[in-house]
C-alpha positions in Angstrom: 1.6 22.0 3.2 4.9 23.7 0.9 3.3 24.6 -2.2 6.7 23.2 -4.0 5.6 19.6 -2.1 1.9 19.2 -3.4 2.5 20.3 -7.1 5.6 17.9 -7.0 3.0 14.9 -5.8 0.7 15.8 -8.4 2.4 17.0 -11.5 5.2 15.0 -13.3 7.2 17.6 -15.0 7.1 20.2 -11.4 8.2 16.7 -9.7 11.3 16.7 -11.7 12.7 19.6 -11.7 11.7 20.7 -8.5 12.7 17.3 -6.6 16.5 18.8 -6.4 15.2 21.5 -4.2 12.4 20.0 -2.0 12.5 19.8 1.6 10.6 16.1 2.6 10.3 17.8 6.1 10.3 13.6 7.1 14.4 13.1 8.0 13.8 9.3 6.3 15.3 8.6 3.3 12.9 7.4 0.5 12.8 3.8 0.0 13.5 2.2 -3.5 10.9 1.5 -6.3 9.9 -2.0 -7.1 8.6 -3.0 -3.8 5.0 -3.0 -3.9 1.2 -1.9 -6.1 -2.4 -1.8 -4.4 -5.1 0.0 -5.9 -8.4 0.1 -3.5 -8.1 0.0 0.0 -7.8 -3.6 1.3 -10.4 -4.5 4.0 -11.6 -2.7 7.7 -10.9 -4.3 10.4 -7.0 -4.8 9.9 -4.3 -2.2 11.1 -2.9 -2.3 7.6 -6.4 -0.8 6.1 -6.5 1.4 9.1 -3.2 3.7 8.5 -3.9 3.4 4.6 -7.7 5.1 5.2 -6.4 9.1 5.5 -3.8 8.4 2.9 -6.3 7.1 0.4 -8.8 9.6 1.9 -6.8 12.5 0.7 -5.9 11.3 -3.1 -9.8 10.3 -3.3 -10.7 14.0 -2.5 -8.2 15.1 -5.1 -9.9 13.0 -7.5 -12.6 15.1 -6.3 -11.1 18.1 -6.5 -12.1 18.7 -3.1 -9.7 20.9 -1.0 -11.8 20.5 2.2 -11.9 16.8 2.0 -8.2 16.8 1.7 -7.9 19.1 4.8 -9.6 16.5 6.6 -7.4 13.9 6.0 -4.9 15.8 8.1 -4.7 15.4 11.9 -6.5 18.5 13.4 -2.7 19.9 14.9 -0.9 19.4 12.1 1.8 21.7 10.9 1.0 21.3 7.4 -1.9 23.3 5.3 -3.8 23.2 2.1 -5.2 25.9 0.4 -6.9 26.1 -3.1 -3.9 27.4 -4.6 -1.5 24.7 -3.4 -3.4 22.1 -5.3 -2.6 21.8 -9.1 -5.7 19.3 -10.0 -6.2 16.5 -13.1 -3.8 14.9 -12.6 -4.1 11.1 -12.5 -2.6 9.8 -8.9 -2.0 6.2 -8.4 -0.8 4.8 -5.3 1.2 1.7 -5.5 2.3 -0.7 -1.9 2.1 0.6 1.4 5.1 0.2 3.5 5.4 0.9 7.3 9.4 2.1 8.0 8.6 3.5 11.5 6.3 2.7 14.1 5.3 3.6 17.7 1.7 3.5 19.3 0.9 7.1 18.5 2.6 7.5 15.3 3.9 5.6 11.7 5.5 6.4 9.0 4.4 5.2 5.7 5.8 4.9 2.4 4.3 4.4 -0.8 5.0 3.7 -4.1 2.9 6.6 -6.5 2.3 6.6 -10.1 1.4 10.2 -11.9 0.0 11.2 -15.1 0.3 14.4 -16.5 -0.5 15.0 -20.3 0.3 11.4 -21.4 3.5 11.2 -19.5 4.2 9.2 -15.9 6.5 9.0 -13.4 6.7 7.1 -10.3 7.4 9.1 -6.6 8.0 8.1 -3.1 5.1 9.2 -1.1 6.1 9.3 2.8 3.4 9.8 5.6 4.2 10.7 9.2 0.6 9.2 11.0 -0.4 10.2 14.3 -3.1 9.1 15.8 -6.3 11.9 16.5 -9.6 10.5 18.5 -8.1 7.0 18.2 -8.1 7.6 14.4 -4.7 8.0 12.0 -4.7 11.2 10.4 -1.6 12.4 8.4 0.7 15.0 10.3 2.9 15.5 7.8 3.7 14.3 4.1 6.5 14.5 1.6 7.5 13.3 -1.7 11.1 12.3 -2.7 12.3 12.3 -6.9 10.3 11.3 -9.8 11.5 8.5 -11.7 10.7 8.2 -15.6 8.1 5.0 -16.1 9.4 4.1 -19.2 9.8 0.2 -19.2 13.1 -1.6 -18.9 11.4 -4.7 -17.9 9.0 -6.6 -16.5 6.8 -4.4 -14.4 4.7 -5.2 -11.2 0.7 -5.6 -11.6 -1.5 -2.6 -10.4 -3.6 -4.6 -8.0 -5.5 -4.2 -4.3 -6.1 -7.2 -2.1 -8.3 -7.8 1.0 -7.8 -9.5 4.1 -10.3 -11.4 6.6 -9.1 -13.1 9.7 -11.0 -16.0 11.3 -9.7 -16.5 14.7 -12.9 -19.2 15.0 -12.1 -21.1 12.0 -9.7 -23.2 13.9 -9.2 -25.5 16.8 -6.6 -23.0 18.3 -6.9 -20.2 20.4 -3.7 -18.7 19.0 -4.0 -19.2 14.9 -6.5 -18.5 12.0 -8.0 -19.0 8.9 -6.8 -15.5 6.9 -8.4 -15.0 3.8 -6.8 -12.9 0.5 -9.1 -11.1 -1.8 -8.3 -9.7 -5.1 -10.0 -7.0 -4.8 -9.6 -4.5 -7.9 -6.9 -4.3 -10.6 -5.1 -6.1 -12.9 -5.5 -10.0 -13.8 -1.8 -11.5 -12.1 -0.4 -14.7 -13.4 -1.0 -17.0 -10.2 2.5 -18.6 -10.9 3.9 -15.5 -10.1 2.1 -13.9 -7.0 3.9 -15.5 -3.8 2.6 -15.9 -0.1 5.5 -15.2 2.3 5.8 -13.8 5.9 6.0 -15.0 9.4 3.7 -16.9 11.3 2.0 -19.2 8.6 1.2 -22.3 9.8 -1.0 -25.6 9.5 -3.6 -25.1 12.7 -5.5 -27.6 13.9 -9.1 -28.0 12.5 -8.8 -26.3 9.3 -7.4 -26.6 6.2 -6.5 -23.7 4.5 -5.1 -23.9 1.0 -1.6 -22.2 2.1 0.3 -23.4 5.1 3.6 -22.3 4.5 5.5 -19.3 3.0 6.9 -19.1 0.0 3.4 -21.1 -1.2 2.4 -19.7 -5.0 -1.0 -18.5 -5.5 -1.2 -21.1 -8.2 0.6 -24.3 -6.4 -2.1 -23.3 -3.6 -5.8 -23.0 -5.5 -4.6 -24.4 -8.9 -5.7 -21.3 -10.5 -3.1 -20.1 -13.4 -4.3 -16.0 -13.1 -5.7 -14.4 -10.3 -8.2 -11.7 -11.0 -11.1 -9.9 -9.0 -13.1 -12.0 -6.7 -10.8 -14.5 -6.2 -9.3 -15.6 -3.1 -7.1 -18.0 -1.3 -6.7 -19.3 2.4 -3.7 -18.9 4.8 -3.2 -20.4 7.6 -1.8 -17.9 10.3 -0.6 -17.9 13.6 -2.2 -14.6 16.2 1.1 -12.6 15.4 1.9 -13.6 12.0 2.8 -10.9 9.3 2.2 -11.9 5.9 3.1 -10.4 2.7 2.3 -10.8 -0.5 4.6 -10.7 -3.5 4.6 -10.7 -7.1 8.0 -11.5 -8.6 8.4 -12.2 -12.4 9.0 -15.2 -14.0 12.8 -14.4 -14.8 13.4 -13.7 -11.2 15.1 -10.5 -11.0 11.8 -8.3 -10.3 9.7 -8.2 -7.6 7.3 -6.1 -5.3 5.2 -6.1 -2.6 1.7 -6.0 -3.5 -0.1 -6.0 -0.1 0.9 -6.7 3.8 -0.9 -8.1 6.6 -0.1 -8.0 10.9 -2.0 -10.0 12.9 -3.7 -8.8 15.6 -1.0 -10.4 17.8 2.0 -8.5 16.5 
């Protein structure tokens, strides 16, 4: 990995003044803030927790100050290393949504929304991950980071929150549709008013009843709850191929993110 790359992920003030001269090594342009914060990875078993595992993998042996578990991480061809003096540690990493802008069977590219510390100050980065796939695992072949972007508030701001999700394909009469579950799983309290469910492929099946059957359903219209923290969870009802997101947007509807995504395992 470019030394100038893994200082600008984890160091605010080398992120912006260095972000003028970086090289992404991706070709993809880095996608806006304001579209998305998890915390903890969401659930196994769904593709969306499988391509976030190496990406998580990597900040959690930061946290650890562990180059070797960061090295492994990394698909076993990549072009990119890590050595101890690439790594400037204690900083705080946070990363926000995760959002998949390519895709093929052997490779994605993911982008993510990052928050770092660094003495009391934060700034927000692009985070983009090229994934390939090594031993039927994804492992990151290449990363970059585009411009740091002062935090300083100029409104309201998204929640820093990680959700799970569980699909039932036997929870209904259908051979074709399920019972999909949403977890809070770690992070802030969200007012349930403003945390939408949206997507494709949300539907009423037959024998069930889940408490959301239709997008654009609020976490609060569909449990009655008026927060959502920890623990709590709500029930979609999903179509095999659905892919369903979910969204906080603030109460003067200007602001919004994506908070966490789902894809079926028919899509």
């Amino acid at each position: 990995m470019d030394r100038r790359r893994i200082l600008q992920a984890t160091g605010v003030a080398v992120a912006t003044t260095l972000a003028g001269c970086l090289d992404d090594g991706s070709g993809t342009e880095p996608t806006p803030d304001g579209d998305e914060p998890t915390e903890e990875p969401t659930s196994t078993g769904s593709e969306s927790a499988a391509y976030e595992v190496p990406i998580r993998d990597l900040w959690a042996a930061y946290d650890a100050e562990n180059v070797s578990g960061m090295r492994a991480a990394y698909h076993p061809d990549s072009p990119e290393t890590i050595s101890e003096e690439d790594v400037n540690f204690g900083n705080e990493i946070s990363l926000g949504g995760f959002e998949v802008v390519e895709r093929s069977d052997d490779a994605l590219t993911v982008e993510v929304n990052a928050t770092v510390t660094e003495g009391g100050e934060t700034a927000r980065v692009v985070h983009s991950y090229e994934l390939r796939r090594a031993d039927g695992e994804w492992a990151i072949w290449r990363f970059s980071v585009g411009a740091a972007e002062s935090t300083e508030p100029s409104g309201p701001t998204a929640p820093q929150v990680a959700f799970s999700f569980e699909y039932d394909g036997g929870a209904t009469d259908g051979s074709d549709t399920a019972v999909l579950t949403i977890t809070h799983t770690a992070g802030d309290t969200v007012d349930a008013a403003n945390l939408y469910v949206r997507g494709d492929g949300i539907v009423a099946p037959s024998g069930a009843q889940p408490a959301v059957t239709a997008g654009g359903t609020t976490w609060a219209s569909a449990t009655g709850a008026s927060s959502v923290t920890a623990g709590e969870s709500v029930t979609v009802g999903v179509a095999s191929d659905c892919e369903v997101r979910l969204v906080w947007q603030a109460a003067d509807g200007d602001t919004s993110a994506l908070l966490a995504q789902y894809d079926g395992p028919g899509t």
